[in-house]
NUTORBA-779603 format. One line per field, with one value per residue: residue number from 1; residue in one letter; x, y, z of N, C-alpha, C in turn. Coordinates in steps of 0.02 Angstrom, whole numbers, padded with zeros to 5 digits, always signed. Atoms other than C-alpha are relative to their C-alpha. Layout:
<nodes>
nr = (NUM ...);
rest = (A ...);
n_east = (X ...);
n_north = (Y ...);
n_up = (Z ...);
ca_east = (X ...);
ca_north = (Y ...);
ca_up = (Z ...);
c_east = (X ...);
c_north = (Y ...);
c_up = (Z ...);
</nodes>
This chain:
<nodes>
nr = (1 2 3 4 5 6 7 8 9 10 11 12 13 14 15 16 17 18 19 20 21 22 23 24 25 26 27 28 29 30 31 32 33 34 35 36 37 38 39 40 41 42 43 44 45 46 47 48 49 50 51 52 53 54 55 56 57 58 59 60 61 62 63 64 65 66 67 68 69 70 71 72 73 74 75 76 77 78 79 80 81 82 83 84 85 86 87 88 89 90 91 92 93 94 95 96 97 98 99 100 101 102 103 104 105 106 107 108 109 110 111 112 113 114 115 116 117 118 119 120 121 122 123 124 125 126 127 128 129 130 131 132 133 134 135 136 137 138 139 140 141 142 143 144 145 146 147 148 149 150 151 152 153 154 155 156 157);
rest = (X X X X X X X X X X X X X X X X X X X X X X X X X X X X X X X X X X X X X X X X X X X X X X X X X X X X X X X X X X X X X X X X X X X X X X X X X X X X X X X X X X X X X X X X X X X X X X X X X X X X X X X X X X X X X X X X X X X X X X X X X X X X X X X X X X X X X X X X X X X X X X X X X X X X X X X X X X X X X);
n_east = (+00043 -00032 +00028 +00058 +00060 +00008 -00010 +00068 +00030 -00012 +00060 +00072 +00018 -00013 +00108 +00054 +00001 +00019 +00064 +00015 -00012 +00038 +00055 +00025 -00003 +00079 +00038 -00005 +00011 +00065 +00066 +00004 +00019 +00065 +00009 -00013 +00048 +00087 +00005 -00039 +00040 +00042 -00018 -00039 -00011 +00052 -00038 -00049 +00025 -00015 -00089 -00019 +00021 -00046 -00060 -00019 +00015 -00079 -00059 +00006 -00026 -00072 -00019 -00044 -00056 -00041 -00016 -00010 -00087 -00057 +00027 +00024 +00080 +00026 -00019 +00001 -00084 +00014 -00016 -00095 -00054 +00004 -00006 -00089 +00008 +00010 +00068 +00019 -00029 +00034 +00059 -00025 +00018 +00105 +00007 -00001 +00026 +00074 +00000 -00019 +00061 +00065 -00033 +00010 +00081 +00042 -00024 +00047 +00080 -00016 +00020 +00058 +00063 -00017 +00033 +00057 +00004 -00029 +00063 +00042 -00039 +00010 -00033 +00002 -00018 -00016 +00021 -00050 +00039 -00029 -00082 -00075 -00023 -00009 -00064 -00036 +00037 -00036 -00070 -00014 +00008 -00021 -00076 -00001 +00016 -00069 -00049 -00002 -00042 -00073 -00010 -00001 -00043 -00057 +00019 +00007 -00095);
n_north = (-00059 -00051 -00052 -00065 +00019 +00025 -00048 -00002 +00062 -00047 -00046 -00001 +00028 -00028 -00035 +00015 +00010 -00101 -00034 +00046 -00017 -00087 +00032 +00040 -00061 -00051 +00036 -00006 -00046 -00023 +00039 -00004 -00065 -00007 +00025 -00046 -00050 +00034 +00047 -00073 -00070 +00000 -00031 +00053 +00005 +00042 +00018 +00051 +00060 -00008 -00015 +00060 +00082 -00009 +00038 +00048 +00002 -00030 +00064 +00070 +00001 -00004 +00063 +00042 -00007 +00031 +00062 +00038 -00029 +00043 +00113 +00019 -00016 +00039 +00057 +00061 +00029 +00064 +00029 +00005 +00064 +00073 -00004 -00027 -00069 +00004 +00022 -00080 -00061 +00001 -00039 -00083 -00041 +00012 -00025 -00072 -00018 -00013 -00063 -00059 -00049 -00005 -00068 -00030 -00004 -00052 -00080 -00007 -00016 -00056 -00073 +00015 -00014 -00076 -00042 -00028 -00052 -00058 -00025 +00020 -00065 +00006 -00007 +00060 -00043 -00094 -00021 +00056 +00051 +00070 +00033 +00008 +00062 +00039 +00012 +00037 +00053 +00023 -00011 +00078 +00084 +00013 +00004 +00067 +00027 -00005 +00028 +00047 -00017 -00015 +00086 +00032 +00000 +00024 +00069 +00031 +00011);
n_up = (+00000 -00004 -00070 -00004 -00008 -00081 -00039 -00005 -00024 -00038 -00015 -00014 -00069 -00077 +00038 -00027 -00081 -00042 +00005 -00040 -00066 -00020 +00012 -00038 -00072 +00012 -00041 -00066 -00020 +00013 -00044 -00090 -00014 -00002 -00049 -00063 +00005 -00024 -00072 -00044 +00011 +00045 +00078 +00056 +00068 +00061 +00065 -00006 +00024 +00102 +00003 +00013 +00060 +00053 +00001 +00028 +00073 +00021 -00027 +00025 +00059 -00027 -00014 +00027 +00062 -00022 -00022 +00069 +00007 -00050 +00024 -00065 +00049 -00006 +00038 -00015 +00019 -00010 +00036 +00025 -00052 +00046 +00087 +00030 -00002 +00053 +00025 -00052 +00046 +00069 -00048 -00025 +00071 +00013 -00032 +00012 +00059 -00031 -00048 +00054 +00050 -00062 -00015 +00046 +00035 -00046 +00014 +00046 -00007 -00012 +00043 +00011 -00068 -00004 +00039 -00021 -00045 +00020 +00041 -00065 -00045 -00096 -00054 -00058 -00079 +00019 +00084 +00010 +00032 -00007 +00044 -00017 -00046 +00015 +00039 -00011 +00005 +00051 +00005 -00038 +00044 +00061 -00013 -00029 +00078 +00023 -00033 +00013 +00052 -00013 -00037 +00047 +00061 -00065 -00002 +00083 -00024);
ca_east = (+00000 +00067 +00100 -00027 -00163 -00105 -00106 -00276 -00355 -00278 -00377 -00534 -00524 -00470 -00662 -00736 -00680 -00703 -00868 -00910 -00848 -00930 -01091 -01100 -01036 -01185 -01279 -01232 -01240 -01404 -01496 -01413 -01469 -01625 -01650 -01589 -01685 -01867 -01806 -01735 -01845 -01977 -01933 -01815 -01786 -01944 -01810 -01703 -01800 -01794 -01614 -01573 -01670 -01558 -01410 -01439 -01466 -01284 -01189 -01271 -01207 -01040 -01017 -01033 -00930 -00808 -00833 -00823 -00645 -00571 -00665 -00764 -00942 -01045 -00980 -01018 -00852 -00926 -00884 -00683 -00645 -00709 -00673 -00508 -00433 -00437 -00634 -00632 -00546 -00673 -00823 -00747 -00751 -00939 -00970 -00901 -00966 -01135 -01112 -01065 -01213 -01333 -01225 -01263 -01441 -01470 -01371 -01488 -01643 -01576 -01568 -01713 -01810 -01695 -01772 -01927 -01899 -01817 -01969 -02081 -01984 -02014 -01922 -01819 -01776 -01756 -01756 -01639 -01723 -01731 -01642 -01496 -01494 -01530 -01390 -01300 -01393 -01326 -01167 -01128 -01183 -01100 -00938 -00956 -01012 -00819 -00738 -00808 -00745 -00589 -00584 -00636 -00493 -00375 -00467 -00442 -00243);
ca_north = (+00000 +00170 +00302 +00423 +00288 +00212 +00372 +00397 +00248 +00299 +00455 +00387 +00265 +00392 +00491 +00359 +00305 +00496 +00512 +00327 +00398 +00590 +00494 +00370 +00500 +00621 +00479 +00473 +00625 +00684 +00542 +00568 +00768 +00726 +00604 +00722 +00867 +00751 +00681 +00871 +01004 +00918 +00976 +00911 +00947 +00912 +00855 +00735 +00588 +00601 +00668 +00507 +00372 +00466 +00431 +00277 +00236 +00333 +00211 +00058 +00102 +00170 +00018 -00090 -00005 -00040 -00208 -00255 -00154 -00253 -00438 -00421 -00423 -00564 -00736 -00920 -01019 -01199 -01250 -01204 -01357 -01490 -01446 -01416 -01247 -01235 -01279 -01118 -00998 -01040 -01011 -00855 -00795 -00852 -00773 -00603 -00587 -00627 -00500 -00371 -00379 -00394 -00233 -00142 -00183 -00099 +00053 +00058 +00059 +00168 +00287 +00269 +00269 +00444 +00515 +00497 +00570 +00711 +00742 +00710 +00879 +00783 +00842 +00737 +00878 +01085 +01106 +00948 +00853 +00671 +00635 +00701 +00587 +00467 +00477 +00359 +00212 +00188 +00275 +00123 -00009 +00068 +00063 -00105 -00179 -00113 -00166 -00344 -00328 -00285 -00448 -00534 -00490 -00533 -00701 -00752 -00695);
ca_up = (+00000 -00042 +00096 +00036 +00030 +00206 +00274 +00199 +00269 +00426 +00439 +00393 +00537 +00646 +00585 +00605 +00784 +00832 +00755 +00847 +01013 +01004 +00956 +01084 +01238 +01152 +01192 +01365 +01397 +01342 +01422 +01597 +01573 +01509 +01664 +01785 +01719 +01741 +01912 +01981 +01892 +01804 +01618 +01487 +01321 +01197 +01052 +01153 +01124 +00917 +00950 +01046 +00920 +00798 +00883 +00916 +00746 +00721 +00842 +00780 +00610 +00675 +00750 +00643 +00508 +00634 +00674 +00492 +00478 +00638 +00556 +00733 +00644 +00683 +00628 +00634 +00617 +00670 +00519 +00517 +00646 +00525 +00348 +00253 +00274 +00076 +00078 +00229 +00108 -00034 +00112 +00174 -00013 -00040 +00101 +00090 -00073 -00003 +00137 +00014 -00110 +00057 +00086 -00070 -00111 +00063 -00001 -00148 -00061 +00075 -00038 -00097 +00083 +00110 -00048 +00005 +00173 +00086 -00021 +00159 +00227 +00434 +00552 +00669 +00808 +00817 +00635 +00589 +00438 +00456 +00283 +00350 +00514 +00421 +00300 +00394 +00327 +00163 +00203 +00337 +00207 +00074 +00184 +00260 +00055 +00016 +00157 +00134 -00053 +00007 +00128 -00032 -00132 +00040 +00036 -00148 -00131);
c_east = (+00045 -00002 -00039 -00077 +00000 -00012 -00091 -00045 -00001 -00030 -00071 -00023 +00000 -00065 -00024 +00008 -00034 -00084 -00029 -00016 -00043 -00096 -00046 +00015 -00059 -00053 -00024 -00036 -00073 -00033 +00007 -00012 -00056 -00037 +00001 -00044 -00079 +00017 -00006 -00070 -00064 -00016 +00044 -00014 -00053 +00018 +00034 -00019 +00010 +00069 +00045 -00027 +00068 +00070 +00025 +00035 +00083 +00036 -00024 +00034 +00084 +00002 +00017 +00033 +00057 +00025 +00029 +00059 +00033 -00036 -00029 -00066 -00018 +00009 -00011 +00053 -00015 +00036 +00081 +00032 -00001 +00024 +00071 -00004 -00019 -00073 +00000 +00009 -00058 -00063 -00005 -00010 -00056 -00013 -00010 -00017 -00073 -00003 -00001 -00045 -00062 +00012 -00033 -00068 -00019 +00021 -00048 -00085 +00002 -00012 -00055 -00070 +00008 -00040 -00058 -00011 +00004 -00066 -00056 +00028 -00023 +00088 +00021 -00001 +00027 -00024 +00044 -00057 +00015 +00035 +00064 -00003 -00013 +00041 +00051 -00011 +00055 +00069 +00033 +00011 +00051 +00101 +00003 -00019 +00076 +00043 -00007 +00021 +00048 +00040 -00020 +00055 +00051 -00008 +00010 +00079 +00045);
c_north = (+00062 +00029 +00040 -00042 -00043 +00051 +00040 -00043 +00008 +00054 -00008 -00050 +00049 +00040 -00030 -00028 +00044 +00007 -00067 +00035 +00077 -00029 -00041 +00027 +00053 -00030 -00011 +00054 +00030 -00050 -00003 +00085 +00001 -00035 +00055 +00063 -00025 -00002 +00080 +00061 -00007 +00039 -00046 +00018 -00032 -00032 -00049 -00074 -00020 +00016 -00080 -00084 +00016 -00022 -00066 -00070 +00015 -00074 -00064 -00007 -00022 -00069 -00072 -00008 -00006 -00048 -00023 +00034 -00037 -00084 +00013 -00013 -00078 -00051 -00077 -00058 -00072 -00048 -00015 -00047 -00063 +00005 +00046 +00060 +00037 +00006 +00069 +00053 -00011 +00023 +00065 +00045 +00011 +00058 +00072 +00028 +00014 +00063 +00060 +00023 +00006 +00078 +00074 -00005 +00038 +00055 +00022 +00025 +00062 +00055 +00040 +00025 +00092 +00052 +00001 +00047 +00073 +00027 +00008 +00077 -00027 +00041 -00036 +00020 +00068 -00028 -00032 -00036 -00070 -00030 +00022 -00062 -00053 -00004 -00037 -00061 -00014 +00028 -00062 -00064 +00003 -00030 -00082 -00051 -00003 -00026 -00082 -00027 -00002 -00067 -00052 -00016 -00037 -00071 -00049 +00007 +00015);
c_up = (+00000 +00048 +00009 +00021 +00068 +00042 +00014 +00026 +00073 +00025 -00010 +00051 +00062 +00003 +00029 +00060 +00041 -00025 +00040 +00076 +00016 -00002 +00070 +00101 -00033 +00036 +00053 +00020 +00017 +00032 +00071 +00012 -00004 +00081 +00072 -00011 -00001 +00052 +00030 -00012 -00048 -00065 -00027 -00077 -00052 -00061 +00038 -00013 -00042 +00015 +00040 -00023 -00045 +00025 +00029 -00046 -00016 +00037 -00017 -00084 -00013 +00020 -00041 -00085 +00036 +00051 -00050 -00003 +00054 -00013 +00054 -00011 +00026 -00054 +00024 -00052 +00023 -00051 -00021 +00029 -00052 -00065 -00017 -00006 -00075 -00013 +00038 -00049 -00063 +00031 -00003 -00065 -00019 +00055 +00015 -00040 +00009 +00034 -00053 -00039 +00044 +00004 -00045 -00023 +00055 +00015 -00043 +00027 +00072 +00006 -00012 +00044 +00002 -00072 +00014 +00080 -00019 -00029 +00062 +00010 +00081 +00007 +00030 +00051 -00021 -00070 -00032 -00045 +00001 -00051 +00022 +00062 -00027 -00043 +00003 -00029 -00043 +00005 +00035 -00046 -00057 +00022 +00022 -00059 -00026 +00043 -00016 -00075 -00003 +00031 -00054 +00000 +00066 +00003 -00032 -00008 +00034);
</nodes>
């Protein structure tokens, strides 16, 4: 790998760790202020609710665009004790290939859903339209479609 494109790769892990981690402390946060502001002063924020489905929604994505970058993604390996490593490596290929166009047909539609929100004009919170929070959808799939692509090609040579 060249140094410009290790370097780039590199920074978009370090994104997406950082946008993982600001996401999932937002998370925190806001639900032990919203809590404390019902328990203490009876009030709370009329948007935090929709603000945390949405981020949620964000760290379940985040996540597992980087499960699938550390292989940590949900796997059933039963099969690697009994069968030649040779027959594994031809699995693992099926496999990721599968994963990949599962990946991409649910970038496609996605899209798809987001255009119609977009055309909808909702709201998810303040004045935040829900195609943007949802923008994560197909961005996730489309990253986690290439990464398994990528573990293809690693698989095959």
């Amino acid at each position: 790998m060249s140094p410009i494109l290790s370097k780039t790769v590199r920074l978009a892990h370090l994104v997406e760790d950082g946008a993982l981690v600001i996401a999932l402390v937002s998370m925190l946060l806001m639900a032990l202020l919203q809590i404390a502001m019902r328990n203490f002063f009876d009030s709370g924020f009329l948007w935090a609710e929709s603000f945390l489905r949405i981020l949620v929604l964000w760290v379940a994505m985040l996540g597992a665009m980087v499960a699938t970058r550390e292989r940590n993604h949900i796997n059933i390996d039963i099969l690697s004790k009994f069968l030649d490593p040779s027959v594994m490596r031809l699995l693992r290929v099926l496999t990721n290939l599968f994963a990949a166009g599962v990946c991409f047909v649910s970038v496609y539609y996605a899209v798809e859903f987001i255009q119609y929100e977009f055309q909808d004009g909702t709201i998810a919170f303040a004045s935040m339209p829900v195609w943007i929070c949802q923008s994560i959808i197909p961005i996730g799939f489309a990253v986690m479609g290439l990464r398994f692509l990528i573990t293809l090609g690693l698989e095959r040579g």
